[in-house]
N, C-alpha and C positions, 0 to 999 in steps of 0.2 A: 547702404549705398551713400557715396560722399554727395554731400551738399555741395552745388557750383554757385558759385557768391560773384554777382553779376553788383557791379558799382555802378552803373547807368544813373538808377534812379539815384542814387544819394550823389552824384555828380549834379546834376537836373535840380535839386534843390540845393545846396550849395552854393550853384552860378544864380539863384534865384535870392540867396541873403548877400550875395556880393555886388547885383546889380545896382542896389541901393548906394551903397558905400563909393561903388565908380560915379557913381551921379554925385554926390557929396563934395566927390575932387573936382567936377566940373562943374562945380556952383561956385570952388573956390577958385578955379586957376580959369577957367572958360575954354576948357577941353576936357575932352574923356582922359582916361590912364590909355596910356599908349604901350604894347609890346613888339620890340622888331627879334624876326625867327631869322637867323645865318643859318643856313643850311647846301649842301651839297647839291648842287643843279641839276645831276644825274644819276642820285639816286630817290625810285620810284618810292622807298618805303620813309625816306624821310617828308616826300613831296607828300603824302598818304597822312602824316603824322599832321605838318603843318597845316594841313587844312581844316583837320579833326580840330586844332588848337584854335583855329581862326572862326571856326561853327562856337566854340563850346567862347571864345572872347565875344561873340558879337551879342549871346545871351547874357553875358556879365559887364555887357558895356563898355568895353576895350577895344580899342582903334586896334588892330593887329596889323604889322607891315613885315611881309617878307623879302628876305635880302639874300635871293640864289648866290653861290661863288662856284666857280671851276678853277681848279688847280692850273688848266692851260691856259687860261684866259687871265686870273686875277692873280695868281702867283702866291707863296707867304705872305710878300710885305702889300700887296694888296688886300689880302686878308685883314692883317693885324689894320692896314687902314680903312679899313669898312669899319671893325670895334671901336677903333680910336673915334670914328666921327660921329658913330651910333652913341659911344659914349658922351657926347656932348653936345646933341641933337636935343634942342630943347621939348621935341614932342615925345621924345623915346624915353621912357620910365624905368624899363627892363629892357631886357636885352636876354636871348637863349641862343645857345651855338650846339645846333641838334649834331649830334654825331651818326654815320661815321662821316667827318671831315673827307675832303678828296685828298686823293693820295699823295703826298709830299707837305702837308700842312698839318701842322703841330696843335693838338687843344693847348698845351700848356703855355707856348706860346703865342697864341691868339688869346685866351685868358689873359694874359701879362697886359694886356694892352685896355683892357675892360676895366671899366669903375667898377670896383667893387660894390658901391651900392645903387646899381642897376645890375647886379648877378643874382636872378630873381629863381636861379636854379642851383643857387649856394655851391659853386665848384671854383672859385675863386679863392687861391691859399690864404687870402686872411680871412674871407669866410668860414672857409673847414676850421682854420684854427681857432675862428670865436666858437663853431660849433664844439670843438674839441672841451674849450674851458666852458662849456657851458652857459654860452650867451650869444647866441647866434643873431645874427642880421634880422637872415630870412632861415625859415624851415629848407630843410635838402627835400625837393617836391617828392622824387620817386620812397625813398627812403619814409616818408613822413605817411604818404600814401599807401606803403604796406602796412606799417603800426597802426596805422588809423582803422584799416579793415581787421587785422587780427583783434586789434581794441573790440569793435563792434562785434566779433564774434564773441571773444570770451570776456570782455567787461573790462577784465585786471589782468595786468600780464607782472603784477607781484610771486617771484618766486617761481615764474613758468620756469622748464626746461627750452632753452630756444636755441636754435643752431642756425645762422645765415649761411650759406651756401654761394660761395663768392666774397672778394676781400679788393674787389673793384675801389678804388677814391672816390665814386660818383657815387657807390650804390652800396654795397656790403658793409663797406667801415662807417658811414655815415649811420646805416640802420644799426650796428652794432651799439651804438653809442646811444643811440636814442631808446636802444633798447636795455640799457644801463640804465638808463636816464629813469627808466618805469620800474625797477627793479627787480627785472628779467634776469635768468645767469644766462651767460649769452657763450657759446660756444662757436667762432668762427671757423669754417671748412673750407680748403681751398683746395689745391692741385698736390702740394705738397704732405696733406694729412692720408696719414695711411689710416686702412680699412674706414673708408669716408661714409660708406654704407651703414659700420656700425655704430660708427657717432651721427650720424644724425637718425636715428631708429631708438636713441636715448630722451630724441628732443618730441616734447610734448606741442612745440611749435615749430616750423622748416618754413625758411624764407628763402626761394630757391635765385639766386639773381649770379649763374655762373656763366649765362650765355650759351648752354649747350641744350640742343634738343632733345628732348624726350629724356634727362640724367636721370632723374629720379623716377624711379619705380618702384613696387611695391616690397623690394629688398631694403629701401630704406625709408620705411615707415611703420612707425609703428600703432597699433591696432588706436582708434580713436582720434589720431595725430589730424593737428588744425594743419593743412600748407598754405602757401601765400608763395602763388608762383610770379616774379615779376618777368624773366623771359621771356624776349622775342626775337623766334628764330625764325628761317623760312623754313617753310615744312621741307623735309629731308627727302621726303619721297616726290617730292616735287610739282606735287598739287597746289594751286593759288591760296595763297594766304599765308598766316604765320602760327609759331603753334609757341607753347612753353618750355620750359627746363623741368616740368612735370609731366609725367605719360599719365595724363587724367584718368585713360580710359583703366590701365594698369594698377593704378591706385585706389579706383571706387568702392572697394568691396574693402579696404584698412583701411583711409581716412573718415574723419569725420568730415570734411568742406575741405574742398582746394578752390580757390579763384580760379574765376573763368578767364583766357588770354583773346583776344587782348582786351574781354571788358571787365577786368577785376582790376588791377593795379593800374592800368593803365586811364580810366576817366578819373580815377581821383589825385592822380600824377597831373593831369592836367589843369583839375580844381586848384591844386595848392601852388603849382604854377601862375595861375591868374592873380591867387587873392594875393602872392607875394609880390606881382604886379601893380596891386591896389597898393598895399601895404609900401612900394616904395614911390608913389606918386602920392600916397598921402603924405609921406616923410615931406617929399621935396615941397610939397602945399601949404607944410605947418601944421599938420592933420595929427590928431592920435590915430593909432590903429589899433586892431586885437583881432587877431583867425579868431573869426566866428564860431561856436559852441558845438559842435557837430552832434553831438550828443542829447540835443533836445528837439531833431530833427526827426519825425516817423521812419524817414530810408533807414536810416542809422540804428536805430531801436531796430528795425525790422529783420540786422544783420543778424541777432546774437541768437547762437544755436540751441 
């Protein structure tokens, strides 16, 4: 029976080594680190997220400010001028533009308009492309969030077989690279790979982040396989709540641990979110910074199977 890998607790210490660090910046500047959330006024699952964001910043010491927009009310160019003044809002540190966007407003274009160093969720093109060379700003939160949890299960991900599942710019390419980065061989799967079932049934790790519910089942995995579902869908059958791009129940009996949705990937997407909040409010402070050791944390020990 697979192991369900709940991040709670190592979220929960984590915002516990970072509440320090936010105190640190407002010894220096005589404020906390500030994060403002752009999100969509009318949808209930971003409203749902933000709040989750704004619980998990008030335990790490972060001012959190949210900035609803509607498509009929604020327009594009009132969009991109919410980022523009959030960008130069001397309290705002970071800045996140939860997706999906309302209808007729562009991320790439509302990006365009954000400093780059308050894009504390690295989706900003000279961000991705410091991440590309190799010298990133800030960590990509979700992407850094899955690797952190397969870390925790199997230690070393040197030499794994691993196949991400999705080739998203926010999510798949990002963990691709970081999963280079560890010396994973990293096999990308998208829409276009034919028999996708049987290359990811090769990978000894499946990072499933294609946005469809329920994709993966026990046709593509194979016997022992770690998953790391980051998916969230609404449940298809139309029961409250959201489920993954993994059919948990389908895979228990052939995985060894899939992540539990939404509390696997999704509280330590929000951890590394914060501390990249910390991390750019110490920049502007004159502060050093360093993400914290995760690895000498008991949650973290606690992961590896």
């Amino acid at each position: 029976m697979a192991r369900i890998i709940d991040s709670r607790p190592l979220l929960d210490a984590f915002l516990g080594v970072l509440r320090p660090l936010s105190g640190r910046v407002a010894q220096a500047v005589g404020r906390t680190p500030g994060l403002a959330i752009l999100r969509a006024v009318e949808n209930a699952g971003s409203a749902a997220y933000a709040a989750r964001i704004r619980a998990a910043a008030a335990q790490a010491g972060i001012a959190c400010h949210e900035v609803p927009v509607a498509a009929r009310t604020d327009g594009a160019a009132g969009v991109r001028a919410q980022v523009s003044a959030l960008s130069a809002a001397p309290d705002i540190d970071g800045i996140l533009i939860l997706l999906p966007l309302p209808a007729g407003l562009a991320m790439p274009r509302a990006m365009a308009c954000m400093d780059p160093d308050r894009d504390v969720d690295c989706q900003h093109p000279l961000n991705l492309g410091r991440l590309m060379t190799g010298n990133p700003l800030y960590l990509p939160c979700t992407a850094t969030a899955a690797v952190t949890l397969a870390e925790g299960m199997l230690r070393d991900l040197r030499g794994m077989n691993c196949a991400v599942i999705g080739a998203s710019a926010s999510v798949g390419r990002p963990l691709a690279l970081q999963l280079l980065d560890r010396g994973a061989t990293v096999d990308v799967l998208h829409i276009q790979t034919r028999d996708i079932a049987a290359h990811a049934r090769r990978a000894q790790v499946v990072f499933a982040a294609a946005g469809h519910a329920g994709l993966v089942d026990a046709t593509w995995v194979s016997p022992g396989a770690v998953l790391v579902d980051i998916g969230i869908n609404a449940d298809p059958s139309g029961r409250p709540g959201v489920v993954g791009d993994i059919d948990a129940a389908a895979v228990a009996d052939h995985a060894a641990a899939v992540t539990a949705v939404p509390d696997g990937v999704g509280p330590m997407t929000t951890g590394f979110l914060l501390a990249n909040t910390v991390h750019a409010a110490s920049r502007r402070a004159g502060l050093d910074f360093t993400i914290p050791d995760l690895t000498t944390l008991p949650a973290w020990q606690a992961l590896r199977l």
